[in-house]
N, C-alpha and C positions, 0 to 999 in steps of 0.2 A: 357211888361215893361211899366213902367207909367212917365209920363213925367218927375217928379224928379229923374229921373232912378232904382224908385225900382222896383221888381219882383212882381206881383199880380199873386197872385196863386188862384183859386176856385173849389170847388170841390161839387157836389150833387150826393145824394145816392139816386135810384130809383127804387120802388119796380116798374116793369112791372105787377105785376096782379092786385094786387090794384090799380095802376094805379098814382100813388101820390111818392110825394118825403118822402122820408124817415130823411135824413139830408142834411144840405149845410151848409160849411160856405167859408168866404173870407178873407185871408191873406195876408199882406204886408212884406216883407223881402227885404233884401239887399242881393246882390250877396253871400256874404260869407251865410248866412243863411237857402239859399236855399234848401239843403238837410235836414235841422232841419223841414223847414215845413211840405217837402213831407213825413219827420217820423212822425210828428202831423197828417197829413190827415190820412194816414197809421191807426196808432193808434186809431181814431175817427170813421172811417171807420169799422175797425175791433170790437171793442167794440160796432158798434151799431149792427153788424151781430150778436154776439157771445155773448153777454153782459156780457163778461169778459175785463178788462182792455189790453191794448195790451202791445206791449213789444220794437214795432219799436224805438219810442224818449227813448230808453234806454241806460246806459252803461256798460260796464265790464271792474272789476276790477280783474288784476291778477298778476301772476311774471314771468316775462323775465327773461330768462336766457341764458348769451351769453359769448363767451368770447370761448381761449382756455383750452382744457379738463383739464389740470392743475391748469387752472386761471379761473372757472368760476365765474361769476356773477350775483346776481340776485339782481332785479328790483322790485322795485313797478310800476305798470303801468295801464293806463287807455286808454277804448277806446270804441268806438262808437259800440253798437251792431254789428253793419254789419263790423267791422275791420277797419274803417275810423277814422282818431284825435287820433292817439297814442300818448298817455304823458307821460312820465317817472315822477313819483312820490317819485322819490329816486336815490341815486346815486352810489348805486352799494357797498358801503366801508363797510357794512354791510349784512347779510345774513337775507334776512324777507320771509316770507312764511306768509300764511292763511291769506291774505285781506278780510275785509268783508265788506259791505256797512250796512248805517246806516239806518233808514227808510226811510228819507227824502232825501239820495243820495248826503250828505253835507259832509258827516266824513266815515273816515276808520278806522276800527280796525283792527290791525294786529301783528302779532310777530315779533320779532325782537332779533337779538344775538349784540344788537350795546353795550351793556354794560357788552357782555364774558357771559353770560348766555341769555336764550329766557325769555322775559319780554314784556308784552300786551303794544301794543301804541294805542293812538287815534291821527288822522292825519286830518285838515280841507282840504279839498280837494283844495279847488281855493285860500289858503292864503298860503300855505304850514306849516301853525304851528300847529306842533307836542308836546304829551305830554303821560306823564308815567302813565297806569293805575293802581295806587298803589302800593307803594315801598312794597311787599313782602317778607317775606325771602324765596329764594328759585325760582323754574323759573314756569315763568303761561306761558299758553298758549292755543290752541286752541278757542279764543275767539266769540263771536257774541252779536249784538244786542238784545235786546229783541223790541216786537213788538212796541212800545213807542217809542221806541230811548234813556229812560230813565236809561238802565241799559244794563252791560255789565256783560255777562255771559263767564267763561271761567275754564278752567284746573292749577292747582295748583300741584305742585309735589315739596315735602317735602324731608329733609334728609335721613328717611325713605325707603322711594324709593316711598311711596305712595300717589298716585295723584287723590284729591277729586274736588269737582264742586264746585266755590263760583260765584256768585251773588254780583256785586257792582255794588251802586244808585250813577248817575254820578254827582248830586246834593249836597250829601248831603256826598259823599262817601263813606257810609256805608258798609259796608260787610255785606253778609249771607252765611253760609256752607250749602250747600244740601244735600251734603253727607259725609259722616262720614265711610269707609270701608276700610279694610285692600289688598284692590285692587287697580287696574290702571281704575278709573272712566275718563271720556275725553267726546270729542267732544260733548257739550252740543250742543243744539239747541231749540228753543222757538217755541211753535206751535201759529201759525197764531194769535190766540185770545190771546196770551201771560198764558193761565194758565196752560201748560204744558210744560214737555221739554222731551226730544228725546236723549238721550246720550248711550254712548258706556263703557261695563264693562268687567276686565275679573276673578269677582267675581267666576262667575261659572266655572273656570278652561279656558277657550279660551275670547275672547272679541266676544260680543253678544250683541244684542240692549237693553235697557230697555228705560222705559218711569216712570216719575215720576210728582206730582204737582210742579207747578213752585215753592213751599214749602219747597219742597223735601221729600215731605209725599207719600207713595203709590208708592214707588218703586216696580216696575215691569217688569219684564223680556217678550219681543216679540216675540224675536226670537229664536230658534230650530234648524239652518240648522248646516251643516259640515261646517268650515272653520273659517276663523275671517273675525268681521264684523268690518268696522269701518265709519266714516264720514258722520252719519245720518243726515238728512235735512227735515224739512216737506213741503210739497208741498203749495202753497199760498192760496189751499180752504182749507187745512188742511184736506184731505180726505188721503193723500198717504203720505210716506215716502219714498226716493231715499237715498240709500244707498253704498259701497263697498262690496264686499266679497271678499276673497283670499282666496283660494283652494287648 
């Protein structure tokens, strides 16, 4: 601790064969901060090992749900990688599911039943002001970022019954349809370099992955297994896809 009573934290990474330091830096914080640094060293540390970004100064966003079995509740909420700084981002009067984070870790996108049907919101994180992405007819949902932060990709379901992908630019608010089928198209997902996307169809008789240009050109079907797929995600090198299956 240093005379003004802050914390001085320091830390050096040392290769033993070489014989030389690898990294070091020096950080000042106040008491309340202190765990934020040591997820900075964390993360600095890890990253010069692995030369992947780390994940320690992270957060996750998800939904609480609490209450009794009759009266449940669910929450928007936030919280420190390791489970530390839980915040409620919502007050329960409403049913939201599918939070997502934006690029930059500023905005959420999520669904929401606060207007009698599911309708996409964007949410500033540390202001709490909330807004509608696009009066639709009809309920959207399942939404995400694109790599940008510039557009929000998400699920549309019509009178129909049929639910296609559109693309809105959060600028200009444009819309794009991806797809155009007489199925339940959903869970889009954007790959890492934003030119593709990862969603779930059940075009072919069950729901099964395809991938398509961020376009919507070059629809493609992945997956072959037994069961239904849903909630694809591409991994941050864009090498893998994590998905569900039900059996």
């Amino acid at each position: 601790t240093t005379c003004t009573g802050r914390v001085r934290a320091q830390y050096r990474l040392w290769d033993t064969f070489a014989g030389q330091q690898m990294s070091g830096e020096q950080f000042f914080a106040n008491d309340a901060n202190t765990r934020r640094v040591a997820h900075i060293i964390a993360d600095a540390i890890y990253e010069r090992l692995t030369g992947e970004k780390g994940y320690f100064d992270t957060r996750v966003v998800f939904i609480d749900e609490s209450g009794a079995k009759n009266a449940r509740k669910k929450r928007l909420a936030i919280m420190d990688q390791d489970g530390a700084n839980v915040r409620y981002l919502s007050d329960g009067r409403s049913i939201v599911l599918t939070p997502r984070f934006s690029p930059n870790r500023q905005e959420i996108t999520y669904m929401s039943y606060e207007s009698g049907q599911p309708k996409v919101y964007l949410l500033q994180i540390e202001t709490g002001q909330r807004e509608l992405v696009g009066d639709f007819p009809g309920m959207t949902f399942a939404p995400r970022f694109s790599p940008d932060g510039q557009k929000v990709i998400m699920s549309l379901l019509r009178d129909d019954g049929n639910s296609n992908i559109f693309a809105m630019d959060l600028r200009s608010r444009s819309t794009t349809r991806l797809t155009n089928s007489t199925a339940i198209d959903t869970s889009p997902s954007y790959s890492p370099d934003g030119s593709k996307v990862v969603f779930t169809s059940d075009r072919g008789g069950r729901a099964q992955i395809y991938v398509m240009g961020a376009d919507g050109s070059g629809q493609t079907r992945i997956s072959f297994g037994d069961g239904v797929y849903s909630t694809p995600v591409w991994s941050p090198r864009g090498d893998l896809i994590a998905f569900t299956r039900q059996t």
